[in-house]
C-alpha positions as CSV (number, residue, x, y, z in Angstrom):
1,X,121.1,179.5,81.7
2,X,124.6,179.5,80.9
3,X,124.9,176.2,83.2
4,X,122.2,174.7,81.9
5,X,123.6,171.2,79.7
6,X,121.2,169.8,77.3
7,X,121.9,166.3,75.9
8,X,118.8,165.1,74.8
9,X,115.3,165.9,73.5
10,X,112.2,164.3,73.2
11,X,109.8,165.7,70.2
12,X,106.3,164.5,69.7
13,X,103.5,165.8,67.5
14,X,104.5,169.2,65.7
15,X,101.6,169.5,63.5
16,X,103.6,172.1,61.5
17,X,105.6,172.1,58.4
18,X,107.3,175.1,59.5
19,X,107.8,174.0,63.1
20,X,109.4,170.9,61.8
21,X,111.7,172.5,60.1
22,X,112.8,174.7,62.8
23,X,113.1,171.6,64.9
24,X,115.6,170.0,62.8
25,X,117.4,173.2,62.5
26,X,118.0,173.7,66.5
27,X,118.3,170.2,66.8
28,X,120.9,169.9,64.5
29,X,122.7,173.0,66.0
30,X,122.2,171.9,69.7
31,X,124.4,168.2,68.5
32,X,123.0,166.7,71.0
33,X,123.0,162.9,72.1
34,X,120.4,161.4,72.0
35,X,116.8,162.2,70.4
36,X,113.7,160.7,70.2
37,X,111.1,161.5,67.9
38,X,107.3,160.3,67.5
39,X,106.3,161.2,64.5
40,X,102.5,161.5,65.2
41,X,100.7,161.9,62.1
42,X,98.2,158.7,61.6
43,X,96.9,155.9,62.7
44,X,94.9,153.0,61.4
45,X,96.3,153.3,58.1
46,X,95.2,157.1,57.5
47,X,97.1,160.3,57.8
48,X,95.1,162.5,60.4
49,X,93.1,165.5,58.9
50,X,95.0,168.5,57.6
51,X,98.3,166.5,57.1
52,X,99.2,165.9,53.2
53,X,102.5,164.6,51.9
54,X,104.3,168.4,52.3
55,X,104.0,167.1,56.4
56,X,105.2,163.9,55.6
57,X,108.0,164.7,54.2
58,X,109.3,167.3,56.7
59,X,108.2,165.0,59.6
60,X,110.8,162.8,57.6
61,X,113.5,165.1,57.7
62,X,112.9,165.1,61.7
63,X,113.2,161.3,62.0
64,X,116.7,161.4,59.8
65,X,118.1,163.5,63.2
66,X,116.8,161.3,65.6
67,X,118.5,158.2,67.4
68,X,115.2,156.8,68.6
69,X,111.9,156.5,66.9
70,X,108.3,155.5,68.2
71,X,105.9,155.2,65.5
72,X,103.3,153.6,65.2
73,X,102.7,150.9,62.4
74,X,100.5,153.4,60.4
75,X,103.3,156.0,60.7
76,X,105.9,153.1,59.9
77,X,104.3,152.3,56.4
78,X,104.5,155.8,55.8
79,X,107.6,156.3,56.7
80,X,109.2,153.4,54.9
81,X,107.0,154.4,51.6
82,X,104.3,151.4,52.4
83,X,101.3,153.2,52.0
84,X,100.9,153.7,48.0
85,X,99.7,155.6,46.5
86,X,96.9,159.2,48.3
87,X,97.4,159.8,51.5
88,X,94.1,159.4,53.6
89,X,92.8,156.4,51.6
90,X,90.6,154.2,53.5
91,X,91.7,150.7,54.9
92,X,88.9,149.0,52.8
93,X,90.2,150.8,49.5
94,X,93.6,149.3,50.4
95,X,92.5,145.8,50.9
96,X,91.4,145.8,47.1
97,X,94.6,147.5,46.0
98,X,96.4,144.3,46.5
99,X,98.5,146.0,50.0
């Protein structure tokens, strides 16, 4: 393994708090130069089931270390803060919220 030269990493869903944070960890150890993340997490305006704002926030801290990203436009929202208010609200209840 000694020979072995890693430059890049590609991370899709995690699905863990915990795993996210060790991903950043190694990734931020490993330096390496490039990394793309897709921060799978939701889709058609909903987080998918089990995933609160605790995931949101570590799948955040992935993205910070990445130099691509490839989410979709419900994971954009969420990323950039566009989805107010609970996670997991229906599309319908955000067309009357003025979104």
């Amino acid at each position: 393994m000694a020979d072995l030269n890693i430059e890049s990493a590609v991370i899709g869903y995690v699905g863990k708090i915990q795993t996210c944070r060790q991903l950043a960890d190694q990734l931020t150890r490993l330096k390496l130069k490039r990394i793309l993340v897709d921060p799978v997490m939701g889709d058609r305006g909903e987080m998918y089931a089990g995933f609160g704002e605790d995931y949101l926030e570590a799948i955040k801290q992935l993205v910070k270390l990445a130099t691509v990203i490839t989410p979709n436009m419900t994971e954009l929202a969420f990323k950039r803060n566009q989805i107010d208010g609970t996670i997991n609200r229906r599309p319908a209840d955000r067309r009357n919220s003025g979104l």
